[in-house]
C-alpha positions in Angstrom: -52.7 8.2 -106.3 -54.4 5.2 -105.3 -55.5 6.7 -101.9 -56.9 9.4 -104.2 -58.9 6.8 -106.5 -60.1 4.6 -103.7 -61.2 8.4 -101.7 -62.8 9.3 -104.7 -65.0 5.8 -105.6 -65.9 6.0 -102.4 -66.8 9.9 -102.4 -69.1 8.8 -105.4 -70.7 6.2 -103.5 -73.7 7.9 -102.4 -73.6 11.3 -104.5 -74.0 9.9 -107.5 -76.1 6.7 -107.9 -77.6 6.5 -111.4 -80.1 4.5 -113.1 -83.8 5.4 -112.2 -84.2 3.2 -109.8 -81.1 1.1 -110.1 -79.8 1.4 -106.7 -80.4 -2.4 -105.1 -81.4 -2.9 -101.5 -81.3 -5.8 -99.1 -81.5 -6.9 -95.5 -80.8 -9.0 -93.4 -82.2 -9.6 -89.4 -81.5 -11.7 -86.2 -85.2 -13.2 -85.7 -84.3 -13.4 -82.4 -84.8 -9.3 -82.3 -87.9 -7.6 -80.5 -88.1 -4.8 -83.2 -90.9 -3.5 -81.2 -89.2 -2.7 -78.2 -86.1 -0.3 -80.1 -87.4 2.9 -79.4 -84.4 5.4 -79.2 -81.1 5.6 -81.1 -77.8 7.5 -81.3 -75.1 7.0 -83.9 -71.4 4.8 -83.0 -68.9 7.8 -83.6 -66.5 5.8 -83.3 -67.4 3.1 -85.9 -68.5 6.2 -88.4 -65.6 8.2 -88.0 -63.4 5.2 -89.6 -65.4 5.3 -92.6 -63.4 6.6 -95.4 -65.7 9.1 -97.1 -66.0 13.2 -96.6 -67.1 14.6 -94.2 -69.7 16.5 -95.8 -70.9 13.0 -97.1 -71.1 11.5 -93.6 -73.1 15.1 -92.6 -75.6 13.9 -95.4 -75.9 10.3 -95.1 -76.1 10.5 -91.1 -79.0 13.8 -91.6 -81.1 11.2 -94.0 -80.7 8.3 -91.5 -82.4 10.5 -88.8 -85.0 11.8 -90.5 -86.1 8.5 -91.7 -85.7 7.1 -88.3 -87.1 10.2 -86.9 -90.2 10.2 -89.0 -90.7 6.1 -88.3 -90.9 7.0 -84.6 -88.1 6.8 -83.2 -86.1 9.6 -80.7 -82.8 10.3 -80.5 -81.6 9.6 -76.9 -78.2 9.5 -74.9 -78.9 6.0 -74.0 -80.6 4.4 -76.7 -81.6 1.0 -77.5 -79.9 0.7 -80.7 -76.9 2.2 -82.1 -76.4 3.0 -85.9 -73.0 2.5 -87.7 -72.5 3.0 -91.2 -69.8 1.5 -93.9 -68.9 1.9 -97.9 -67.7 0.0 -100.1 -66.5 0.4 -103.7 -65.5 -2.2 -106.2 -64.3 -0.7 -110.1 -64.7 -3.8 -113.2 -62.6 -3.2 -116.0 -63.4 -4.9 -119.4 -62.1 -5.1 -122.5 -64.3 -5.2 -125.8 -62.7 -6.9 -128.3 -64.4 -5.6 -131.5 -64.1 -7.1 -135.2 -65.3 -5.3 -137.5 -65.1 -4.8 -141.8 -67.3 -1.9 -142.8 -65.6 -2.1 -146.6 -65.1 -5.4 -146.7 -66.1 -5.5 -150.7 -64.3 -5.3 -153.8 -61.0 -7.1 -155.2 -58.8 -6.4 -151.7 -60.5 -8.1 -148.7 -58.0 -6.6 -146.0 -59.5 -3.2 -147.0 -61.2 -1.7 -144.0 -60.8 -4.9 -141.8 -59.7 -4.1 -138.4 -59.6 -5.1 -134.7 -60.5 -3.2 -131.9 -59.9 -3.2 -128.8 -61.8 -0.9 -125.9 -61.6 -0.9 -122.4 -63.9 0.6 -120.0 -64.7 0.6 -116.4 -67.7 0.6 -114.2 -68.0 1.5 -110.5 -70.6 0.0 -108.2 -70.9 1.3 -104.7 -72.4 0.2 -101.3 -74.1 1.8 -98.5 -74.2 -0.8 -95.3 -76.5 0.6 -92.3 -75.9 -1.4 -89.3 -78.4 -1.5 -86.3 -76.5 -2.6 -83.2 -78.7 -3.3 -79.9 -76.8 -1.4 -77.2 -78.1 -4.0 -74.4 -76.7 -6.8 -76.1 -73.5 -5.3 -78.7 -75.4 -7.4 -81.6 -76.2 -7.0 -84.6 -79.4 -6.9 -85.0 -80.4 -5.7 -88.7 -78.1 -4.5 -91.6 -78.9 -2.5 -94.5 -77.5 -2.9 -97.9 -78.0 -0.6 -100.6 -75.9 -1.1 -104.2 -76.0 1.1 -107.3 -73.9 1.7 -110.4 -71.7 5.1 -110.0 -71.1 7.5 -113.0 -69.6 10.8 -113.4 -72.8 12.5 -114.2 -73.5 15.7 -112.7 -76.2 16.5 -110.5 -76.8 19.5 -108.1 -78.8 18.3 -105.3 -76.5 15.9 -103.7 -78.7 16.0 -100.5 -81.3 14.7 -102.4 -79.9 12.1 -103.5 -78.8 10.5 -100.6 -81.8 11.3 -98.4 -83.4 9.3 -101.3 -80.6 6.3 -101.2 -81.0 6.4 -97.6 -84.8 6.2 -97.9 -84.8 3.2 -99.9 -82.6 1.1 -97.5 -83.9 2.6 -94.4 -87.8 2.0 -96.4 -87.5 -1.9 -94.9 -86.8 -1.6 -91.3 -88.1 -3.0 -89.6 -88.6 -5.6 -91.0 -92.4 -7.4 -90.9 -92.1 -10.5 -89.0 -94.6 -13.0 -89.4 -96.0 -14.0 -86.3 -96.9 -17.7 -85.5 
């Protein structure tokens, strides 16, 4: 059961971001890099085939990454100069509301209508990491990080909207380096 819930967070990770514009990004570089000088990439199987999501998610999330990449330049090559790696992460927050309230609270018995409430609720924030490993060096060289608040809501273009997640991390690499 807990496989299930920790499968399924992580399942609505990147197919269900809400929030108009919710979805946080950040990133982080060695500024020792040469971004100029990454031309080509492939994608770390091995490292992407650990992550715990489905495999139709993986199909989207790894489609977006190469168009983005693919439309910023770069080529796909057997021997690139970077590789791309991927991880998720889901955390859920439970909290209780602890609600007092008297809507009747009139009249000659005060108790009336007095009560206590508790309600608990959860929330479920998900992460999308994109790592950029160069291949010369096995470093890290620039990371990705792209946070949102998950809900339940339906919607029926999930390619959508995880080429759009993707987008948004992706939308910062490389990253502009001031030059001295």
């Amino acid at each position: 059961m807990k496989n299930f819930k920790l499968l399924s967070s992580l399942f609505f990770v990147l197919t269900i971001l809400v929030g108009c514009g919710s979805v946080k990004v950040a990133s982080d570089y060695d500024s020792e890099a040469n971004f100029s000088q990454y031309k080509t990439f492939a994608f770390y199987k091995s490292g992407i085939d650990k992550v715990e999501i489905s495999d139709i998610d993986k199909k989207r999330i790894l489609k977006s990454i190469q168009s983005t990449l693919l439309n910023k330049g770069m080529t796909i090559d057997e021997n690139p100069d970077i590789l791309i790696n991927i991880a998720t992460k889901s955390s859920e927050n439970i909290y209780i509301d602890n609600t007092f309230y008297s809507p009747y609270y009139t009249g000659w018995y005060p108790n009336y209508g007095r009560g206590h409430r508790q309600v608990a609720y959860s929330t479920s924030q998900g992460a999308l990491y994109i790592d950029l490993i160069d291949t010369k060096t096995k470093q890290l060289i620039w990371q990705g990080k792209g946070t949102g608040f998950l809900s339940s809501s339906k919607r029926t273009n999930r390619d959508e909207l995880v080429s759009s997640y993707v987008t948004k991390i992706l939308d910062v690499y490389p990253p502009e380096i001031e030059i001295k």
